[in-house]
C-alpha positions, 0 to 999 in steps of 0.5 A: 872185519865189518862191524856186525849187526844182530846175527840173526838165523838165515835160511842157509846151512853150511857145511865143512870137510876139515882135515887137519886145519887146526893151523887155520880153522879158527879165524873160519870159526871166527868169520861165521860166528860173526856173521850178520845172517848166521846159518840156520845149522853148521856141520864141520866134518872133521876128515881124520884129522890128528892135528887137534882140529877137534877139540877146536871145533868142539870147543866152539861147539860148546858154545854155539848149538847150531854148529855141529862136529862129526869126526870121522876115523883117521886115514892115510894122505889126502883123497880128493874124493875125501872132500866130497865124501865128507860133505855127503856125511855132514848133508845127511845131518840137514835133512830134517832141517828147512833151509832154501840154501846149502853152502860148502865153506872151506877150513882155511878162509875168512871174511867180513861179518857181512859176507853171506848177507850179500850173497844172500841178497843176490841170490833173492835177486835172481831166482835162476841163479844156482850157485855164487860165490865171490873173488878170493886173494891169497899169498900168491894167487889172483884171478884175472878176470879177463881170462876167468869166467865170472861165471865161475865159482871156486871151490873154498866158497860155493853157496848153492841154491838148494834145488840146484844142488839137489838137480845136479846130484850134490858133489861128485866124488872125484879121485882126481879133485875138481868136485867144485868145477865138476858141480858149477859146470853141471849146474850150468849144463842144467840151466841154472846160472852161477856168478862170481861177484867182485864187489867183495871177496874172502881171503885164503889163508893157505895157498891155493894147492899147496896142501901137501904139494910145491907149487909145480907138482900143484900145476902138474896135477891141474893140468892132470884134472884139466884134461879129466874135465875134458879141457879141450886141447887148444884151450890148454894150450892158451892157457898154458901161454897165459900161466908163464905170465904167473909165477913160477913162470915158465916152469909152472906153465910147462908142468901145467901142460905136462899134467894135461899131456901126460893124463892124455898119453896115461887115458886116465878115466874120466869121471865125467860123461860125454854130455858134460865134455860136449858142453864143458868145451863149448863153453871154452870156445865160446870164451875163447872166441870172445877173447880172440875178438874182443882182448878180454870178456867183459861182465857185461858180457858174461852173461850173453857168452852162457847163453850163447853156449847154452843155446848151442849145446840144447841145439847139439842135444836136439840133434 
């Protein structure tokens, strides 16, 4: 990592779902302990863990005051509204706390001792911007950029300005997972701008979607919230063709397609409105059409597709 400066207090707060992360939550302790702008207040809400990840954040606790612990009672399996329920518990302990920014930090990641200073400053630099984040690896997963919005943010780091988390409601519950697409997205049906940056990036310790599951049950259910955000089906459809350039190739591309037919042919609920499906699709096409036209979309131009589909979607509300 970076050598670290003063860490001095910044006007952000962070807060964490963990559920039995003793395996990784140490070296996510370690990255923001060494940050150069550390947060004003850290609350880890420990999600029923029984795995020790407890007496790890309490013994870091310990040490520093402005990280909190709050243990919540033991469950049964994951819950994908867990996350989102559990960030709901650890916001009520800030409300007596000034801050100008709130970020969601997952238990299994790590980064330079700069890392919040940067996003820090870019969030100074716009003050429309709602929600930032940066690029991530892992052991088997890296975003092409050509394909995947700039414009979105994943899920294990989202700093969110405060007035924008507050406008978009803070993070839905959702039983099937995607609070982090459903929380960018609504930011962005709002007005707000939300920017990934590819001049650093944080590394995930664990897999993406490989809690509690193998790599094409994790495809399957992608597809399965694909459709519960209201993908539209050509989109899928691409993007089915492009998972079989990734590992596990083929395989992964047709159980990703099988989640999304099967969540159709089942018309599972879906948590979202129509508004949200409405401008969630436009924004596909748009992307689409860029695609189709120009092989990729360039950053440059990322800017100008978000507000091309904002233009059309105040159009169609106008209606």
């Amino acid at each position: 990592m970076a050598n670290a400066g003063p860490r001095q207090a910044a006007p952000y707060v962070l807060v964490t779902a963990a559920r039995d992360e003793a395996k990784y939550i140490e070296r996510t302790i370690e990255s923001v302990v060494a940050q150069t702008m550390r947060p004003l207040k850290w609350v880890i809400v420990s999600d029923g863990s029984s795995d020790g990840t407890d007496n790890i954040v309490a013994a870091h606790a310990a040490q520093h005051d402005w990280i909190e612990l709050v243990s919540t009672p033991h469950r049964v399996g994951r819950h994908f509204a867990g996350k989102a329920q559990a960030f709901n518990l650890g916001t009520a302990r800030l409300k007596r706390l000034a801050y100008d920014f709130i970020g969601n930090l997952d238990a299994d990641v790590s980064f330079d001792s700069n890392y919040f200073e940067l996003l820090l400053d870019k969030l100074a630099e716009d003050p429309v911007l709602g929600v930032v984040g940066t690029c991530f690896k892992d052991r088997t997963l890296k975003y092409d950029y050509r394909f995947v919005s700039i414009g979105h943010v994943s899920g294990p780091c989202q700093l969110f300005r405060r007035r924008c988390f507050e406008e978009i409601g803070g993070y839905m519950p959702s039983k099937l997972g995607g609070v982090d697409h459903i929380a960018v997205i609504t930011a962005r049906m709002k007005g707000w701008r939300t920017r990934t940056f590819t001049d650093t990036c944080f590394y995930h310790n664990r897999p993406m979607g490989s809690c509690e599951h193998g790599v094409l049950a994790a495809r399957f259910r992608t597809g399965t919230v694909d459709y519960a955000l209201g993908s539209h089906p050509l989109w899928e459809v691409c993007r089915t063709a492009y998972q079989a350039t990734k590992p596990p190739y083929v395989a992964g591309a047709l159980m990703l397609f099988a989640g999304f037919v099967s969540a159709g042919i089942r018309r599972i609920e879906r948590q979202v409105s129509d508004e949200f499906v409405s401008f969630h699709r436009n924004e596909q096409m748009q992307r689409l059409r860029m695609f189709l036209t120009r092989g990729d979309v360039p950053a440059s131009d990322d800017r100008r597709a978000e507000l091309g589909v904002n233009r059309q979607f105040q159009t169609h509300k106008a209606r």
